[in-house]
C-alpha atoms as a printed R data frame, in Angstrom:
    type eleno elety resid chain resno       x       y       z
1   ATOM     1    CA   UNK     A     1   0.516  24.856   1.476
2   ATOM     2    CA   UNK     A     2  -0.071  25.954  -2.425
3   ATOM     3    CA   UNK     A     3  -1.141  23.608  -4.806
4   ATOM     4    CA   UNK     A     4   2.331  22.524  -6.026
5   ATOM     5    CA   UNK     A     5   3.754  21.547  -2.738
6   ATOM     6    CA   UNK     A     6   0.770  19.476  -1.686
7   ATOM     7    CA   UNK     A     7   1.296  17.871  -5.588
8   ATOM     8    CA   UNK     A     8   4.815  17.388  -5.041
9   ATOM     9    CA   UNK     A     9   4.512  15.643  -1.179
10  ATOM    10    CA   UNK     A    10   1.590  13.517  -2.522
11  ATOM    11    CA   UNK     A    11   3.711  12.472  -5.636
12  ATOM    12    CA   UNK     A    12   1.160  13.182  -7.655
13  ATOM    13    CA   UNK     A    13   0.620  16.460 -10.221
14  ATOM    14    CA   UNK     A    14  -1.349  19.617  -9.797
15  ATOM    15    CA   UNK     A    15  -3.632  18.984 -12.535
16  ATOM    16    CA   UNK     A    16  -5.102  15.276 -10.582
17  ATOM    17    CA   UNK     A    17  -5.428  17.508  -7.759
18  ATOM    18    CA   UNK     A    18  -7.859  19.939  -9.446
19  ATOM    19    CA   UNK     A    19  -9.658  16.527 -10.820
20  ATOM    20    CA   UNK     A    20 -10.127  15.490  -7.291
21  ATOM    21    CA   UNK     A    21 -11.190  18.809  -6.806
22  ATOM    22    CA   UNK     A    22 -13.714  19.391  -9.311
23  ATOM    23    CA   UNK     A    23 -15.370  15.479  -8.134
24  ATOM    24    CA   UNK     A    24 -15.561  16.975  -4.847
25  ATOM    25    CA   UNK     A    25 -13.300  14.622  -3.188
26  ATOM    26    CA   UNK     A    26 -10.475  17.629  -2.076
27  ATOM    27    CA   UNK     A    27 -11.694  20.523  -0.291
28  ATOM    28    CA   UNK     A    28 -11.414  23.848  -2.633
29  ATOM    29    CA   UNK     A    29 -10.128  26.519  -0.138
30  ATOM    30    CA   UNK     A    30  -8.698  29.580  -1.385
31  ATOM    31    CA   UNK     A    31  -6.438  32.520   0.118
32  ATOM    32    CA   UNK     A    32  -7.118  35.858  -0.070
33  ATOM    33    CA   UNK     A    33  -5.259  36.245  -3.734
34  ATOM    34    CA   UNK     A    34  -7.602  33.614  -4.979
35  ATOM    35    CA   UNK     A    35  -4.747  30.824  -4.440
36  ATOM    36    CA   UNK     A    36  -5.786  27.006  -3.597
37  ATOM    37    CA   UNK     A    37  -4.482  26.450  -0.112
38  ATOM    38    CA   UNK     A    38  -4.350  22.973   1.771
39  ATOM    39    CA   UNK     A    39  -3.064  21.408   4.885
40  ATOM    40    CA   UNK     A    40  -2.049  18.163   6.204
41  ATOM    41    CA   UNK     A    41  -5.336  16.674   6.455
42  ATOM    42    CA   UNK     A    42  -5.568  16.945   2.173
43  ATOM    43    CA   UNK     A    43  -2.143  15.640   2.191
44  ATOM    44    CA   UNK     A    44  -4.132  12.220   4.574
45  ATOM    45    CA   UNK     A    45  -7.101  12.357   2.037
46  ATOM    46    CA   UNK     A    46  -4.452  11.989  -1.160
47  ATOM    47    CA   UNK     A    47  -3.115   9.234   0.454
48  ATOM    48    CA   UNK     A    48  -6.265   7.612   0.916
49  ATOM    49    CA   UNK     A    49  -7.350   8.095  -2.408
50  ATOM    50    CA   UNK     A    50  -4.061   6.673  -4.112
51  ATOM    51    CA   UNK     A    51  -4.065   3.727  -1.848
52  ATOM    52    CA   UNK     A    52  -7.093   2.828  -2.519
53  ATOM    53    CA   UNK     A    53  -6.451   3.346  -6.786
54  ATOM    54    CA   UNK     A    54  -3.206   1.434  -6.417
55  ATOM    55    CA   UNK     A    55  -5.600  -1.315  -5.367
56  ATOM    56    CA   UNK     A    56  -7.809  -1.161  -7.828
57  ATOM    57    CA   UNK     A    57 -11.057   0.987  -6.308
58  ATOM    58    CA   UNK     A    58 -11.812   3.241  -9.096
59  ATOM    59    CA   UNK     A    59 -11.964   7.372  -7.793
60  ATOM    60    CA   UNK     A    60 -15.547   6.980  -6.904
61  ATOM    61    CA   UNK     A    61 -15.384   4.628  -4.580
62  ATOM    62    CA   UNK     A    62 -12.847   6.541  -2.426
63  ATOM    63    CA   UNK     A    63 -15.757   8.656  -2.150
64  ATOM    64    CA   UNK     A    64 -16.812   6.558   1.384
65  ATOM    65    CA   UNK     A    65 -13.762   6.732   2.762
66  ATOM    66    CA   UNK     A    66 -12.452  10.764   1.935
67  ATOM    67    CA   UNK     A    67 -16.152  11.174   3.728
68  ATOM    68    CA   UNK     A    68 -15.049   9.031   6.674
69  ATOM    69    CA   UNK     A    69 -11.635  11.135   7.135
70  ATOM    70    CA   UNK     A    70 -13.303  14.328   6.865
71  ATOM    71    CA   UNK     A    71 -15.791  14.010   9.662
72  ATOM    72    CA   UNK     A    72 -13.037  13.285  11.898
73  ATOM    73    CA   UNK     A    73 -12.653   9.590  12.325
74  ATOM    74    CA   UNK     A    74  -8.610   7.984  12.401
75  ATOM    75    CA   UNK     A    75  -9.464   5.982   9.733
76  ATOM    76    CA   UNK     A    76 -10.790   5.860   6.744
77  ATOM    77    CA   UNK     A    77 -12.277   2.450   6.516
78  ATOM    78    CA   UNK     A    78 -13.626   3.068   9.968
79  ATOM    79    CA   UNK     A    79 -17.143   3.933   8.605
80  ATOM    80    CA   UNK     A    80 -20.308   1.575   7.399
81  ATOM    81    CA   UNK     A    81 -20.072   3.504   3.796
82  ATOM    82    CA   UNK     A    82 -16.373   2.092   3.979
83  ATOM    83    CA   UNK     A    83 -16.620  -1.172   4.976
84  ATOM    84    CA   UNK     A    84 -19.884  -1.457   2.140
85  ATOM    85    CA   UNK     A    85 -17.148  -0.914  -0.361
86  ATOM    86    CA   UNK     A    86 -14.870  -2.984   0.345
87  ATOM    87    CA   UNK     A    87 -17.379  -5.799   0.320
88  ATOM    88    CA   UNK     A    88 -18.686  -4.807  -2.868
89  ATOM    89    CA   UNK     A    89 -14.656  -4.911  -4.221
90  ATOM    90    CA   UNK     A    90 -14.268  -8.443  -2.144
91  ATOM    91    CA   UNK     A    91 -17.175  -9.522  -4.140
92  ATOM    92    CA   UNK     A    92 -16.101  -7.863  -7.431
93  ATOM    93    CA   UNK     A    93 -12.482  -9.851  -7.132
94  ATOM    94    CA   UNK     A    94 -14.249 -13.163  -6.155
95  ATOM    95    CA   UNK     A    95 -16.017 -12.613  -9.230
96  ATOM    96    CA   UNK     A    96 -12.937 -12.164 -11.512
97  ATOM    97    CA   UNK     A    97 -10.847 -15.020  -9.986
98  ATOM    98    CA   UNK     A    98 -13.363 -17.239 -10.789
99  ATOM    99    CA   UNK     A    99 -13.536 -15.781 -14.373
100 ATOM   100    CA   UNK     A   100  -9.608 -16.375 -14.489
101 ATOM   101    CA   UNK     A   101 -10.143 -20.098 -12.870
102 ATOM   102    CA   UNK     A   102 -12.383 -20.721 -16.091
103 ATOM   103    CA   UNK     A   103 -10.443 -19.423 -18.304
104 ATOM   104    CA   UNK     A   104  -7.299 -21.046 -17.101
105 ATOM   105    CA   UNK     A   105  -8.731 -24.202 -17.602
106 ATOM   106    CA   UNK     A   106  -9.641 -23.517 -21.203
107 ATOM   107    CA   UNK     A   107  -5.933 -22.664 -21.852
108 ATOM   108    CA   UNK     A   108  -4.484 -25.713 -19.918
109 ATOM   109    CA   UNK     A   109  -6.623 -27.817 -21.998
110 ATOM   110    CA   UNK     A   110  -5.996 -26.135 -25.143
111 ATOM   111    CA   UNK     A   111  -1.837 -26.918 -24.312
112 ATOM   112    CA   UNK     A   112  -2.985 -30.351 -23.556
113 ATOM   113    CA   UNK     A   113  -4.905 -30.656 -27.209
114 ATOM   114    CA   UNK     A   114  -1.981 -29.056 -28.899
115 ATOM   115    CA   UNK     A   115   0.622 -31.215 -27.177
116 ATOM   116    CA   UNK     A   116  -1.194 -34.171 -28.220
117 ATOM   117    CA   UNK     A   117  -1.712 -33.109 -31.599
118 ATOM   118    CA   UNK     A   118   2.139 -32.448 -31.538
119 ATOM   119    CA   UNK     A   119   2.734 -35.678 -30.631
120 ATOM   120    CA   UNK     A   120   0.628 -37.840 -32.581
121 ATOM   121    CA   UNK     A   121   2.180 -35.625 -35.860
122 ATOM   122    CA   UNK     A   122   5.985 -36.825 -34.671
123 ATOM   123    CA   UNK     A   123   4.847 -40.425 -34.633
124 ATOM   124    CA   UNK     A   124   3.261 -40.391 -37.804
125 ATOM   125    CA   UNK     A   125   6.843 -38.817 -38.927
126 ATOM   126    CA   UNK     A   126   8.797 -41.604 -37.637
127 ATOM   127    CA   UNK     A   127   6.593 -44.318 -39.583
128 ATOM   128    CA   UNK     A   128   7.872 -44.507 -43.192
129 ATOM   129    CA   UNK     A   129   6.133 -42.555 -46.083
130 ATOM   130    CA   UNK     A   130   4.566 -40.204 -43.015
131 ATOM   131    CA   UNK     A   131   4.710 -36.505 -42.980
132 ATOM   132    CA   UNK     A   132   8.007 -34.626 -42.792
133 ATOM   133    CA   UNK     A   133   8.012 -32.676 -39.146
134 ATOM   134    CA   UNK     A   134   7.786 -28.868 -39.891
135 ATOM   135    CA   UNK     A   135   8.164 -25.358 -37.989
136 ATOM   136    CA   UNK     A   136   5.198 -23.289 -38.250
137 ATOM   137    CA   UNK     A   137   7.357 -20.156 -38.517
138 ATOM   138    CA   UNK     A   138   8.505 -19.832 -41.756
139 ATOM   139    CA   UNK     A   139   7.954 -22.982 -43.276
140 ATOM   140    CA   UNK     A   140  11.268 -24.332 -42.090
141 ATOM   141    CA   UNK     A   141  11.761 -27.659 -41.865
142 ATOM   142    CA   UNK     A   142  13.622 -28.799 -38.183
């Protein structure tokens, strides 16, 4: 199949195809007019690659796994190179969720602070002579 058809099956567009190309990750046959010509087995290797981006791997680390589908295994994550990566992503992730645990915490206690600080302005609003309650936006009063 030409270039376009193999763009169009793989929903993707001609010119991430010659990316993948030039990074060495899609084979670069040509015909005898010069024409890039692929088969089924690029069509696997696309999908590979775009289910592994849709997950987050960045191009290069399909790189383990195009390898592991071109030299004939089912599978692409059925080679050591393969597996490697997706330790190194597990690891990666573990990483960022505990980033996002810490910074969850700051927030929650942030809302806490503010909430407090909300409340202790209404009481002092409520006792005479205290501070009229105000919106922040606009300098409205409520």
């Amino acid at each position: 199949m030409r270039i376009g058809e193999l763009a169009a099956r793989a929903g993707t567009t001609t010119r991430a195809l010659r990316y993948y190309e030039s990074r060495g990750l899609l084979p670069a046959r040509r015909d005898t007019k010069g024409h890039r010509t692929y088969d089924e087995g690029d069509l696997r290797l696309l999908a590979q690659i775009r289910t592994l981006q849709d997950f987050g791997f960045g191009l290069e680390e399909t790189r383990p796994f195009v390898e592991c589908l071109r030299a004939g295994h089912p599978e692409g994550d059925s080679c050591p190179a393969s597996l490697q990566v997706y330790r190194r992503k597990l690891a990666e992730l573990d990483a960022l969720i505990g980033q996002l645990r810490s910074v969850r915490e700051t927030v929650a206690g942030q809302l806490v602070r503010a909430e407090e600080a909300r409340d202790a302005l209404a009481a002092d609003a409520l006792v005479p002579g205290g501070p009229e309650p105000g919106c922040e936006l606009g300098g409205q009063q409520r």
